[in-house]
C-alpha positions, -999 to +999 in steps of 0.1 A: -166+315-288-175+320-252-180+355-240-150+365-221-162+389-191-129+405-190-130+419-225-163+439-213-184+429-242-219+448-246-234+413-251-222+403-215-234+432-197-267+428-215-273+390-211-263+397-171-286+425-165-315+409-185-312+376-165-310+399-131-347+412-148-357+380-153-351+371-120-370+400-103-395+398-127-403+357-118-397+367-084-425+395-084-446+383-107-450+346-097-441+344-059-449+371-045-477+386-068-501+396-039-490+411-008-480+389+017-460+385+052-430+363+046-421+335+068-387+333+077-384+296+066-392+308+033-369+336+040-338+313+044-346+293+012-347+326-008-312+332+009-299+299+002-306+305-037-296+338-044-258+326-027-262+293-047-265+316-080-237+344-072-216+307-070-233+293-103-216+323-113-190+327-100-179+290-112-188+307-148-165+333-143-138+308-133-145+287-167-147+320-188-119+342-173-094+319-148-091+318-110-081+354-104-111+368-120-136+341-096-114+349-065-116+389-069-156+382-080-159+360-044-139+386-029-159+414-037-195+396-034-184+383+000-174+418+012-208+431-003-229+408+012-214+413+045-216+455+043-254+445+032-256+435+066-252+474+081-280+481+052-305+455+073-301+473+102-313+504+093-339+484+071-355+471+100-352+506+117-371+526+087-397+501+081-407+503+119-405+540+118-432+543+091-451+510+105-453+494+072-475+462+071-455+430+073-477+421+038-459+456+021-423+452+029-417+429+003-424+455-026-410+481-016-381+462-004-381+450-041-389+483-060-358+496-038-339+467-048-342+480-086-335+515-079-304+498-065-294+482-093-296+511-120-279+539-093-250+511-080-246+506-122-236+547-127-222+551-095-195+519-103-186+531-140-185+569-128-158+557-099-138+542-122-136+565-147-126+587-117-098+564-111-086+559-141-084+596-148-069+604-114-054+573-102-045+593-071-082+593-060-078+552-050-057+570-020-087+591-014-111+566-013-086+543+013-087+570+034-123+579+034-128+540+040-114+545+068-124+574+082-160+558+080-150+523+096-138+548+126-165+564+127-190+542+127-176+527+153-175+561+177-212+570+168-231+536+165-266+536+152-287+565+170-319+565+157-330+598+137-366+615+137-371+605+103-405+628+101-375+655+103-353+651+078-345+663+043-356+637+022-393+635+043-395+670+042-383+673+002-413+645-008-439+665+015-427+700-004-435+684-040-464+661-034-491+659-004-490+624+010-520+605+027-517+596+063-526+561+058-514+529+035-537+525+001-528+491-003-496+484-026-500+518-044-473+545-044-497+570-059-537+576-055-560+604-064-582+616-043-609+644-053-593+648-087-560+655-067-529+634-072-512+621-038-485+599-028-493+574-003-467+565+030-453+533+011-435+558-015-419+580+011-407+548+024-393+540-013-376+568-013-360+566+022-354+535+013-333+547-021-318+572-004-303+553+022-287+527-005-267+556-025-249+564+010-244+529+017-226+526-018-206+551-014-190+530+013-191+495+000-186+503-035-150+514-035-142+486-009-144+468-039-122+488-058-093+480-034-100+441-050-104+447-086-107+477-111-126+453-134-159+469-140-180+438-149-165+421-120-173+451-098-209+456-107-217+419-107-205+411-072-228+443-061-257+432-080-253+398-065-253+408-033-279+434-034-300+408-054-299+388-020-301+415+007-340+419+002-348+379+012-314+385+037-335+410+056-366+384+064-345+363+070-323+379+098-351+411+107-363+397+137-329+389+153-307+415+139-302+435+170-289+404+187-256+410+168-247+439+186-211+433+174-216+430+138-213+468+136-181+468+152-169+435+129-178+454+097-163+484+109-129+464+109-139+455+077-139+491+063-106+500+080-092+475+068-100+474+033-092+513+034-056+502+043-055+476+021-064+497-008-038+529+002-013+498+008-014+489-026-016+520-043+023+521-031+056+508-050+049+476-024+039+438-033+003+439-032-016+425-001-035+394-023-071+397-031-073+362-011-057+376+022-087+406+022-112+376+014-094+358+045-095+389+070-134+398+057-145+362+069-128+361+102-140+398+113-173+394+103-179+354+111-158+366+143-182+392+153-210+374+149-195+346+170-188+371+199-224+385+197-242+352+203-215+340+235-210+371+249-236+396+235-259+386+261-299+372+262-316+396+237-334+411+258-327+443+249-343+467+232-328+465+196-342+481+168-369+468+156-388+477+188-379+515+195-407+536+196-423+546+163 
C-alpha cells in the first residue's frame, strides 16, 4: 500500500530526508568535489532541476494524498522560494563582506544549506506543536508577519559592519581565527594550536542568518497548511534550490530593487491571510494566497526591470568590503 504523506508515517519522513541526503551528497561528492567558480549557465540548469523535482513531487503528493494536499504543497514551496529570494540578497552581501573566493562559496553555501535543513526541521515541529497547544498563537504569528512585511519595507537593507556584531564577536571569544582562507578547511592548527579559518565564520553567519529568515517564512506557511510533512517538505524544497538560485541570480540581484518591496506584500499579506482565517469566516482558499504570491512577486520583478532603471547602481554585491 502506498505511503500516505498525510498519515505522517516514520517511513515517509525517513525515505524524504534520506533522498534530500542523497541528493547533497551526489551533488557534493560528484559535481562539485573540488572547489570551483560556478558559471551561471550551469547555475540556471541546477535551478531548472531542483524546481523540476519539488514538481516530481509535488505530482507524488497529488497521486498519494489528492489535489488539496499538492496545491497547499505548491502553495507553500512557491511562497518559500520566493522569501528565498530576501535570503540571496543578504547572501551576496555577506559573501562580499568576508571576500570569499568565487571557488569557496559553493561549500559553504552547501554546508549552510544542511544546517538549514536540520534547524528549519525543529523549528517547523516545535511551531506546530505551539499551535496546536495554543491555537491562539496562529493570531500571533499573523500579526508578527506583518509587522515584519512593514517593516521591511520602512528600513530596506542597510548594510551592517559585520566585523561588529554578536555572532563575529561570539566565534572570536571561543576560538582564534586566521586572517586568511586555508583552502576549503573550516578548522587548521597551527603551532599545535587549533584555529578556525574565515570560511567558518562565514558558515556561521551564514546559519545564523537562515534561523531569522525562518522565523519569517516558516509560519507563512502555516497560514496554508498545518500539515507537518507538507510544511517541512515545501521548505526543504525550496531551500534545496536557493544555494544554485543564488549563482544563478548573484550577479544581477540588486537590479530588482523592487523585489523587496513585492515580498514585503507577500508577508503582509499572508499575515492577514492567516489572522483572516483564524476567525468564524470562510477561509480565504490556499489557491487565492498561491494567486496573490505570483502576481506580487512576478509583479515586482516586472516593475524592476521597466522602471527600476539601467543597473548602474551600486547594489550589493559591490559596497565596500
Amino acid at each position: 500500500m502506498p505511503v500516505m504523506f498525510n498519515e505522517h508515517t516514520p517511513l515517509a519522513w525517513i525515505v524524504f530526508n534520506l533522498g534530500i541526503l542523497g541528493i547533497l551528497a551526489f551533488d557534493l561528492f560528484l559535481f562539485h568535489r573540488k572547489p570551483r567558480e560556478i558559471p551561471v549557465r550551469e547555475a540556471l540548469r541546477a535551478t531548472a532541476v531542483y524546481v523540476a523535482l519539488a514538481l516530481c513531487f509535488n505530482a507524488w503528493i497529488y497521486w498519494q494524498s489528492g489535489e488539496a494536499s499538492a496545491v497547499q504543497f505548491l502553495t507553500g514551496y512557491f511562497i518559500e522560494y520566493a522569501l528565498s529570494m530576501d535570503n540571496i540578497l543578504v547572501f551576496v552581501v555577506i559573501l562580499a563582506y568576508f571576500q570569499v573566493p568565487a571557488e569557496l562559496q559553493m561549500r559553504v553555501l552547501l554546508l549552510g544549506i544542511l544546517g538549514s535543513v536540520v534547524l528549519r526541521g525543529i523549528f517547523i515541529l516545535a511551531g506546530l506543536a505551539l499551535i496546536e497547544a495554543f491555537d491562539w498563537t496562529i493570531i500571533v504569528l499573523g500579526f508578527f508577519l506583518i509587522y515584519t512585511g512593514i517593516k521591511t519595507i520602512k528600513t530596506g537593507d542597510e548594510p551592517k559592519d559585520l566585523q561588529k556584531s554578536r555572532i563575529v564577536r561570539a566565534v572570536r571569544l571561543f576560538i582564534p581565527v586566521t586572517p586568511g582562507y586555508v583552502g576549503h578547511k573550516l578548522f587548521t592548527r597551527r603551532s599545535g594550536i587549533a584555529f578556525a579559518t574565515p570560511l567558518f565564520l562565514v558558515l556561521v553567519v551564514l546559519s545564523v542568518t537562515d534561523i531569522l529568515f525562518a522565523f519569517d517564512s516558516i509560519p507563512a506557511v502555516f497560514a496554508i497548511t498545518r500539515d507537518p510533512f507538507i510544511v517541512y517538505t515545501s521548505n526543504v524544497f525550496a531551500v534545496l534550490g536557493l544555494r544554485a538560485l543564488y549563482f544563478a541570480l548573484s550577479g544581477m540581484i540588486d537590479k530588482f530593487r523592487y523585489l523587496k518591496f513585492g515580498l514585503s506584500l507577500v508577508l503582509i499579506f499572508i499575515g492577514i491571510k492567516m489572522i483572516y482565517n483564524y476567525l468564524p469566516w470562510p477561509d480565504i482558499p490556499t489557491e487565492w494566497a498561491l494567486a496573490v504570491t505570483a502576481v506580487l512577486i512576478f509583479g515586482s520583478i516586472a516593475a524592476s526591470l521597466i522602471w527600476g532603471g539601467n543597473g548602474d547602481e551600486e547594489g550589493p554585491a559591490s559596497r565596500p568590503q
